[in-house]
C-alpha positions as CSV (number, residue, x, y, z in Angstrom):
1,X,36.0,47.8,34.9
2,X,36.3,45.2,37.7
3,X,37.1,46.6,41.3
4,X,39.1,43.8,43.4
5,X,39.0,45.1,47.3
6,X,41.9,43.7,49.7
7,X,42.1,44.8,53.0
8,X,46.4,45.8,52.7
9,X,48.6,46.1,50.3
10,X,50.6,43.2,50.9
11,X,47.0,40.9,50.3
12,X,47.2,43.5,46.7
13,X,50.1,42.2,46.1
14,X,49.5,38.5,46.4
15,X,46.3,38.8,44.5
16,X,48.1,40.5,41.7
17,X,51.2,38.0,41.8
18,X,48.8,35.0,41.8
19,X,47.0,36.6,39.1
20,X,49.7,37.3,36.7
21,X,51.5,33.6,37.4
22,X,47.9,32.4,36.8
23,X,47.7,34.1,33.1
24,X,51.4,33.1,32.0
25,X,50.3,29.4,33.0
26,X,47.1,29.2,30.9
27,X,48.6,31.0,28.1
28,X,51.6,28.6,28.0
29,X,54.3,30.6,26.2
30,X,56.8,29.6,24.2
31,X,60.0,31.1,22.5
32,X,57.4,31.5,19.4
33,X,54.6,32.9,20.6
34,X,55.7,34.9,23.9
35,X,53.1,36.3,26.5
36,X,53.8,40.0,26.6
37,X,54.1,41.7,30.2
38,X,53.7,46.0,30.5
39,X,55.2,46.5,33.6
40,X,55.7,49.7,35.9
41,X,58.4,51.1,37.9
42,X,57.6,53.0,41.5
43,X,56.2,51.8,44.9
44,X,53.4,50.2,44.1
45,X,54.7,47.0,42.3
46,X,57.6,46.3,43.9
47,X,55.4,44.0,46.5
48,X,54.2,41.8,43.4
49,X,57.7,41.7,42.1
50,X,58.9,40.3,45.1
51,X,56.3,38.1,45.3
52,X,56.7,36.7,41.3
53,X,60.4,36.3,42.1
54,X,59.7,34.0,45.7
55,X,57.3,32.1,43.2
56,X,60.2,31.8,40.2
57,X,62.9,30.6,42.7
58,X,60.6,28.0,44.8
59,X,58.9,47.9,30.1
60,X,56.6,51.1,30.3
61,X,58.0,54.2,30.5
62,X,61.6,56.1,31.2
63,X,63.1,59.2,32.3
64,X,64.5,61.3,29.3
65,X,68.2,61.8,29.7
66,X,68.9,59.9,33.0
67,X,71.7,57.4,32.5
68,X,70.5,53.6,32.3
69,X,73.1,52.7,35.0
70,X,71.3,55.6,37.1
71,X,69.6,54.1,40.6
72,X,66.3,55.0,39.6
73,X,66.0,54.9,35.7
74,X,63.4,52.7,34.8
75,X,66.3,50.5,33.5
76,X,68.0,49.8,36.8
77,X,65.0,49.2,38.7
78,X,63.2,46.7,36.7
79,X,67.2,44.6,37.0
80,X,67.5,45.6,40.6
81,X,63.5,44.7,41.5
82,X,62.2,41.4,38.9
83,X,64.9,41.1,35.9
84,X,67.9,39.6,37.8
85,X,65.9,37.3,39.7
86,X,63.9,35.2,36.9
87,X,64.9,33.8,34.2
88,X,64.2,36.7,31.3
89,X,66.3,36.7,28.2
90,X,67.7,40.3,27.9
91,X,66.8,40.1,24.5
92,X,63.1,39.9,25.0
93,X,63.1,42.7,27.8
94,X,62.5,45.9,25.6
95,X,63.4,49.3,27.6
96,X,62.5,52.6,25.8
97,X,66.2,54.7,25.7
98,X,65.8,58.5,27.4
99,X,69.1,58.8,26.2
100,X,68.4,58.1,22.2
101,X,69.8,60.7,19.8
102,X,66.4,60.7,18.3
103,X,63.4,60.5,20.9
104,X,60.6,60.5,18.5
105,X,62.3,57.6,16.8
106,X,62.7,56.0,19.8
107,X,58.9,56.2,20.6
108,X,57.8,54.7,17.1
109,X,60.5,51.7,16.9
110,X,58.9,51.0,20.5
111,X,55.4,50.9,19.1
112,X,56.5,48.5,16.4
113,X,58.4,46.1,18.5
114,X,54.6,46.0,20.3
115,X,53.0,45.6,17.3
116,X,55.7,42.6,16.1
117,X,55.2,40.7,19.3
118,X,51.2,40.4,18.2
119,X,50.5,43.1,21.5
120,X,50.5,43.1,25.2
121,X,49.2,40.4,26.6
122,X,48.9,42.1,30.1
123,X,49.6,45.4,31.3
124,X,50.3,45.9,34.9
125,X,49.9,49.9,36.0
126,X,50.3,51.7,38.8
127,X,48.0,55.0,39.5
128,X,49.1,58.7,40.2
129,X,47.9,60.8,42.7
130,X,46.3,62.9,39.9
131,X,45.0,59.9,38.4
132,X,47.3,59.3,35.9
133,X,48.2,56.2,34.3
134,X,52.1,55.5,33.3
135,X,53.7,59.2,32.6
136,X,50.4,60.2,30.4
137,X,49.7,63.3,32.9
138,X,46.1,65.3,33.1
139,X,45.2,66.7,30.3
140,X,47.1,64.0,27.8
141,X,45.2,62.6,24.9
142,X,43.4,59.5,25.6
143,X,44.2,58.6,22.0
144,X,47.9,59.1,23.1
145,X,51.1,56.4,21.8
146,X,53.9,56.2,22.9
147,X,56.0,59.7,23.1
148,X,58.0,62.3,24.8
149,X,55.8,63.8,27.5
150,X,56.5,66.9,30.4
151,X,55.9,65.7,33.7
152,X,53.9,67.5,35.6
153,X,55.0,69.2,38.8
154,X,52.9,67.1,41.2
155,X,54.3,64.2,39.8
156,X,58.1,65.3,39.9
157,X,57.3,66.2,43.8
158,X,56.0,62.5,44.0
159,X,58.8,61.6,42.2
160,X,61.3,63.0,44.4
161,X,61.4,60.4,47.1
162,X,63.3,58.3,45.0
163,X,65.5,60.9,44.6
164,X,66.6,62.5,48.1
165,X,63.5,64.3,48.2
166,X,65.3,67.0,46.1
167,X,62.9,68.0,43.8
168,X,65.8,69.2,41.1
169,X,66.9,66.1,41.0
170,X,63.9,64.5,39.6
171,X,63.8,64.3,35.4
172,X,61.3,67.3,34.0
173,X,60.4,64.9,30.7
174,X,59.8,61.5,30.2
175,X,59.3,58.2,27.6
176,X,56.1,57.0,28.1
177,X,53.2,54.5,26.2
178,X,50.6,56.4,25.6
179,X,46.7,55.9,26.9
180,X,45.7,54.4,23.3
181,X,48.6,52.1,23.4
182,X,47.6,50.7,27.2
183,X,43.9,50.5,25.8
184,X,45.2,48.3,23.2
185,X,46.4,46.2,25.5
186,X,44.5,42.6,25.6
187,X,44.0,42.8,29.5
188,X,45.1,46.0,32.1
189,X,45.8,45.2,35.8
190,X,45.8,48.5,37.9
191,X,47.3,48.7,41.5
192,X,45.7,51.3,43.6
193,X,47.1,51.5,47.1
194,X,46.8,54.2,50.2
195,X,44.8,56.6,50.7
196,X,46.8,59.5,48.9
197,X,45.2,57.1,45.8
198,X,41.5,57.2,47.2
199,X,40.6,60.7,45.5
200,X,42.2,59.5,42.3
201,X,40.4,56.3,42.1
202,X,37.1,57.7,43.1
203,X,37.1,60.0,39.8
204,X,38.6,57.2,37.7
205,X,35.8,54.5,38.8
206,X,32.7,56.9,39.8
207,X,33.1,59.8,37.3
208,X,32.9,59.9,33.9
209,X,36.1,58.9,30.7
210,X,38.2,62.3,31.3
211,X,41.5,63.0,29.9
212,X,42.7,65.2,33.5
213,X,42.2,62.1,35.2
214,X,44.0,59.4,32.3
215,X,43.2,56.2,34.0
216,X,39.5,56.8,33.8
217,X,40.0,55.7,30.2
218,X,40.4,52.0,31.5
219,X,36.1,52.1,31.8
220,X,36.3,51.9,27.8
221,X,38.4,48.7,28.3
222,X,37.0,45.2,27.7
223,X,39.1,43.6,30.5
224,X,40.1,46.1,33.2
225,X,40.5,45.6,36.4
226,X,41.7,47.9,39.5
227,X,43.1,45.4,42.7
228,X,43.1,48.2,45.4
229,X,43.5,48.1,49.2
230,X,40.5,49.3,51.9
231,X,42.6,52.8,52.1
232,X,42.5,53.5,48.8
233,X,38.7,52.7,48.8
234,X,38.0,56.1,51.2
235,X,36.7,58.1,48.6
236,X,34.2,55.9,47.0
237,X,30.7,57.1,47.2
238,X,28.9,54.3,45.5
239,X,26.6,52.4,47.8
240,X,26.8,54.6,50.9
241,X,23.5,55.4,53.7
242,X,22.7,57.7,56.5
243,X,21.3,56.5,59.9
244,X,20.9,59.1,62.9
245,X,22.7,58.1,65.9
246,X,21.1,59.2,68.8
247,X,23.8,58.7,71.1
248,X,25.4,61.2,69.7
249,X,22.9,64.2,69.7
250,X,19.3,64.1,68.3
251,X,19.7,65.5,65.0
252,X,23.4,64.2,64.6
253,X,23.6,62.0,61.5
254,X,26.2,59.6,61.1
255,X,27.4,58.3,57.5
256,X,28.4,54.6,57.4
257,X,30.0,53.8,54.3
258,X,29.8,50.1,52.3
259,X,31.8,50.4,49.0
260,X,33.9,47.8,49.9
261,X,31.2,45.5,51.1
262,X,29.7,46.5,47.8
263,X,32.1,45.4,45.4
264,X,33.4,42.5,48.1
265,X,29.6,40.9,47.2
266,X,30.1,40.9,43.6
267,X,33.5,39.5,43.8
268,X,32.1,36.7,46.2
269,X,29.3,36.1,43.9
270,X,31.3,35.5,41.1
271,X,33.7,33.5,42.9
272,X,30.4,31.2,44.2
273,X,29.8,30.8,40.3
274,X,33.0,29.9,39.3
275,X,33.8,33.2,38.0
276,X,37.1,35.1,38.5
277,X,37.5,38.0,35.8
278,X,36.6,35.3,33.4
279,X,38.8,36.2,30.0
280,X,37.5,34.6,26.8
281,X,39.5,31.4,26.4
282,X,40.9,32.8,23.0
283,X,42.7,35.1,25.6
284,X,43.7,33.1,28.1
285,X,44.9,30.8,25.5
286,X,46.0,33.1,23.0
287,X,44.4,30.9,20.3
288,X,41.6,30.8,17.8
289,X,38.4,29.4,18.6
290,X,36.4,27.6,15.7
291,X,32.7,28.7,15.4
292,X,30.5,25.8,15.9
293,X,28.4,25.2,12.5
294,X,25.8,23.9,14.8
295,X,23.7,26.9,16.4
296,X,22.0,24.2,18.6
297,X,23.7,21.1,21.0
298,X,22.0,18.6,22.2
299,X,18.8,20.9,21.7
300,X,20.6,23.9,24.1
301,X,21.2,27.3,22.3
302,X,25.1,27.8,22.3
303,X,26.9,31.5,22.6
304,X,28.5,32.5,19.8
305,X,32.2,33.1,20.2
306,X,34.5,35.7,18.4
307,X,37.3,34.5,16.6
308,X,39.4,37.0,18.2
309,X,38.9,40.4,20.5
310,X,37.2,43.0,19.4
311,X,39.7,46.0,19.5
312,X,38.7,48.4,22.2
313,X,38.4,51.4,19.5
314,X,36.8,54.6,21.8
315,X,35.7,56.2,18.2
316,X,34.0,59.1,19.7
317,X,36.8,60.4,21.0
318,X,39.0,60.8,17.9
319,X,39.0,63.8,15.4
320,X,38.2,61.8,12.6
321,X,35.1,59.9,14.3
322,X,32.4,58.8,12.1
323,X,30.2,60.7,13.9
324,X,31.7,63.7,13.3
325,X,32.8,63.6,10.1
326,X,29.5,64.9,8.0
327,X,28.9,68.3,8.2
328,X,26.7,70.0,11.3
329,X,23.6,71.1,11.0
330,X,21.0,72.5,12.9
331,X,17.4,73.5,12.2
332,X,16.2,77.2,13.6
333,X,13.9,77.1,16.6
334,X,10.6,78.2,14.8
335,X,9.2,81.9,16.3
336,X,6.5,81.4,18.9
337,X,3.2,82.2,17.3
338,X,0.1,83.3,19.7
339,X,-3.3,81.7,19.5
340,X,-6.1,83.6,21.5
341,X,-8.6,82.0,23.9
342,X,-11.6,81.5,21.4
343,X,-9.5,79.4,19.2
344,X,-9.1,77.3,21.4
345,X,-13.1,76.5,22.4
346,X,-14.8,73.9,20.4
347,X,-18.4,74.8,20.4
348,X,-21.2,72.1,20.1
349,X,-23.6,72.1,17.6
């Protein structure tokens, strides 16, 4: 997973704009072979939508049993915020329905209409509070697809902004893609902004894969990468040092923090080196790439490269793992046996 630091969200959400224009170019879609977009609803996008619609004029989740035509179904804000200002076909804009007679249904025609499109080509998420990634709340199974899921309470309170701040208001359930099906994904861009984010993306980037913090499950991705602002940095601890400052008081130690200059370094390394989340061209290009019968070029050993991307499979944590499908055995600890002193003497001859 790549960390992108930017010191507000308004530099997030040029860097995400310019990075999503930058993949639709190289990829050079066509009517035939479309590039695939996963995009969010909420705050934290509508900067880049703004942005992606400035740049065109110079479908993720959704509330169960809101109305389409309601202000803040997932419907009416992707319309109101990117849809009405580019140049989309309605046809290829696929919206699950929360009003759908049958829900499960709805879920697996949505995972097929993925499936028929040859996946998504980029995924653009937002982050919860709680660390959650679209509506997949703690505790969801990171082998999750698409389905009906119960929001949690902390997320309906989040929610209700949007909706008078009246908490009743907000939906209890919702359609959502499930962890698995983001994983699948070929690349996932995460926007992380503020610091009510900073606690959520410390445990998603510094802890270990969890399933009460969902987005965590991006660090089994290939080509992740979280684009977050300074204030949503706060909670990082990687890279951090202690000097006393005797201005203070003697024995007062103050912490000075360097996460960001941390992860700034690599990204300016890279950058140096030509480097900027460098995607196999197969992906950029959404094309095969011939192995070269010759191992060796003008004497220079080349790289192998894969005729297509490995599918991000996290096998150890399904039931039916490999690893855990022979049976489980263990040997008994043997009883302690006790040797006396003269045993242990080796006398000369």
């Amino acid at each position: 997973m790549r960390l992108i630091v930017r010191e507000d969200s308004t530099s997030v959400a040029e860097y995400v704009a310019n990075y999503i224009t930058t993949r639709i170019k190289e990829f050079g879609p066509s009517l035939a072979r479309p590039f695939v977009l996963g995009l969010p609803t909420g705050s934290s996008p509508i900067e880049v939508y703004r942005i992606l619609t400035a740049k065109y004029k110079a479908g993720e989740d959704e509330y169960v049993g809101i109305p389409r035509d309601h202000p803040q179904s997932y419907h009416s804000f992707m319309w109101h915020y990117f849809f009405s200002h580019v140049n989309v076909r309605p046809e290829n804009v696929h919206i699950l329905n929360g009003n759908a007679e049958d829900l499960e249904s709805e879920c697996a025609q949505f995972e097929t209409a993925i499936e028929a499109l040859g996946g998504i080509n980029l995924f653009l998420a937002g982050i919860g509070e709680d660390g959650h990634i679209a509506f997949n709340e703690p505790g969801s199974s990171l082998a999750s697809r698409t389905r009906v899921k119960t929001l949690a309470y902390d997320t309906i309170l989040a929610n209700s902004r949007f909706f008078g701040n009246d908490v009743n208001q907000v939906p209890k359930m919702a359609l959502t893609v499930g962890v698995q099906t983001i994983l699948d994904a070929k690349e996932v861009v995460t926007v992380a902004l503020g610091a009510r984010k900073a606690v959520a993306l410390q445990k998603c980037i510094e802890n270990g894969v969890n399933h009460m913090w969902t987005l965590s499950a991006l660090q089994l991705h290939r080509h992740s990468m979280v684009v977050a602002d300074e204030d949503a940095t706060l909670e990082l601890q990687v890279k951090t040092f202690k000097v006393r400052n005797h201005h203070l008081h003697p024995m007062s130690i103050m912490t000075l923090t360097i996460h960001t200059k941390y992860f700034k370094s690599i990204e300016k390394v890279a950058r140096e080196e030509g480097f900027d989340q460098a995607l196999p061209r197969s992906l950029r290009k959404g094309t095969r790439v011939a192995l070269s019968d010759n191992i060796k070029i003008n004497g220079q050993i080349q790289s192998p490269v894969a005729l297509k991307p490995i599918e991000v499979q996290p096998y150890l944590l399904r039931a039916n793992s490999p690893v855990l499908s022979g049976p489980i055995s263990r040997s008994a600890t043997p009883e302690p046996s006790l040797d006396s002193m003269s045993s242990r003497i080796e006398i000369g001859a």
